[in-house]
N, C-alpha and C positions, 0 to 999 in steps of 0.2 A: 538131410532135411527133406527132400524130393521123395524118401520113403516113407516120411515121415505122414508129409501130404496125401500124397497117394492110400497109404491105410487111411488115412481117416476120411480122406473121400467114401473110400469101398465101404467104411462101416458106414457113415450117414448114409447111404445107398442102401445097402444091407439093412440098415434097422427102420429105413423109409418103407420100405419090402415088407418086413416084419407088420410096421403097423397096421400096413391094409389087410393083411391075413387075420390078426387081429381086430380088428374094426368089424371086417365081415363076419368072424367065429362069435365076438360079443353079443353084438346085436341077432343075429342066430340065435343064440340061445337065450337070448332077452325075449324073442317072439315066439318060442317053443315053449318056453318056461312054466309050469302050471296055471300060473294065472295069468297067461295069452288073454286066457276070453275077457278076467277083467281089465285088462291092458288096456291104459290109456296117455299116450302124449302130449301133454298140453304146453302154448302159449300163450304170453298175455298178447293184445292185438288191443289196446288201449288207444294207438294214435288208428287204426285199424287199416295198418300198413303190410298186414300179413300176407297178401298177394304180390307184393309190389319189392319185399327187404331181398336184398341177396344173402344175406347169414338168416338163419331160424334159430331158436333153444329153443328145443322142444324139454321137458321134464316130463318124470312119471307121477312124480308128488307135485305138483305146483304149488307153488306158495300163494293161494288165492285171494290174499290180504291186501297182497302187495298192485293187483290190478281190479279193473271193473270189467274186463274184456277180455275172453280167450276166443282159442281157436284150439279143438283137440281131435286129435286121430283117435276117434273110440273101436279096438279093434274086438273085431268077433270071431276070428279066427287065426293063425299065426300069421297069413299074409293076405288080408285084407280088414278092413276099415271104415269106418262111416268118418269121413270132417264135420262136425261140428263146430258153430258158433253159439260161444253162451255171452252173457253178461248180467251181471249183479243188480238189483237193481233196489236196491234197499240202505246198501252201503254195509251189512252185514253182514253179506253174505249169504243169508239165510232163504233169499227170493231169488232164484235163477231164470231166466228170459233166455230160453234156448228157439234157435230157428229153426221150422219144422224141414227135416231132413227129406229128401226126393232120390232118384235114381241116382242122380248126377252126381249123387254126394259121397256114393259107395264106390274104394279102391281097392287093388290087389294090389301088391308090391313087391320086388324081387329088388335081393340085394348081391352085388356082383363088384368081384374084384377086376380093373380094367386099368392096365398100363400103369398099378402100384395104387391107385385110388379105390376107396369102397362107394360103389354107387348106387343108390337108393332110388330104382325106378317106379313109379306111379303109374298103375293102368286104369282106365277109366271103361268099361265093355268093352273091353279085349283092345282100345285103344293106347299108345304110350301119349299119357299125359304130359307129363311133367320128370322131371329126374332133379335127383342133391346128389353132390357129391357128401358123404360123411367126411366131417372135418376133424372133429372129437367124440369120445365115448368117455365120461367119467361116470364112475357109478359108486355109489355108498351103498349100505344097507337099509335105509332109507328112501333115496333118490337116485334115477339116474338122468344124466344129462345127456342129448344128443346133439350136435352141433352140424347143423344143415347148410351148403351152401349151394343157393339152385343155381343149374346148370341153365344157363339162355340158349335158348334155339334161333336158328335165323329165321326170319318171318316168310 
């Protein structure tokens, strides 16, 4: 029974391992992928709580029926990105109300396996902004799902 345990510790370890190699290979080649440039992650941010959640979904299709409010990483090259804010304003969809974008809006980002976590760091002019740990990576042919959990810094 003791040996029993003991293996199936080692594999949840083992395949805990596993997934952050995978996490970071996925998302690698999510942002390498030909269509990098038009590469885009979006949220809905309807209660417009998007600074403030400790989980994120981000998508690359979003379902934009389903909110009046995003928030998207529009990326222009495989490792960085402009944040945008949109929102609907018709009920349509058809009328977008986008914030006009500034310095401060443009990131680089570098993703990095640390101590079995994939982690998804944010620079801002060479500054480290912000970082997520990658939680999940699902993807369809379709859609892919990224699952963000920010990492809190001490003040």
């Amino acid at each position: 029974m003791k040996k029993l345990i003991a293996i199936a510790l080692f594999s949840s370890l083992y395949s805990f391992g596993q997934n952050s190699i995978d996490l970071k290979s996925d998302l690698e080649k999510l942002l390498k992928s030909k269509n990098s440039n038009r590469n885009s992650w979006s949220t809905c941010d309807d209660d417009n709580s998007f600074f403030n959640k400790d989980t994120i979904y981000f998508q690359t299709k979003l379902e934009m029926y389903k909110c009046s409010k995003a928030v998207s990483w529009d990326f222009n090259s495989k490792n960085s990105f402009v944040q945008n804010s949109r929102q609907w304003v018709d009920g349509t969809h058809a009328t977008i109300k986008s914030r006009i974008t500034h310095d401060y809006d443009n990131y680089k980002l570098a993703v990095k396996n640390k101590i079995g976590k994939t982690i998804l760091t944010l620079y801002r002019k060479g500054q480290e902004a912000e970082s997520f740990e990658v939680i999940d990576f699902n993807s369809t042919q379709e859609n892919k799902v990224i699952t963000l959990l920010r990492i809190k810094t001490s003040p």
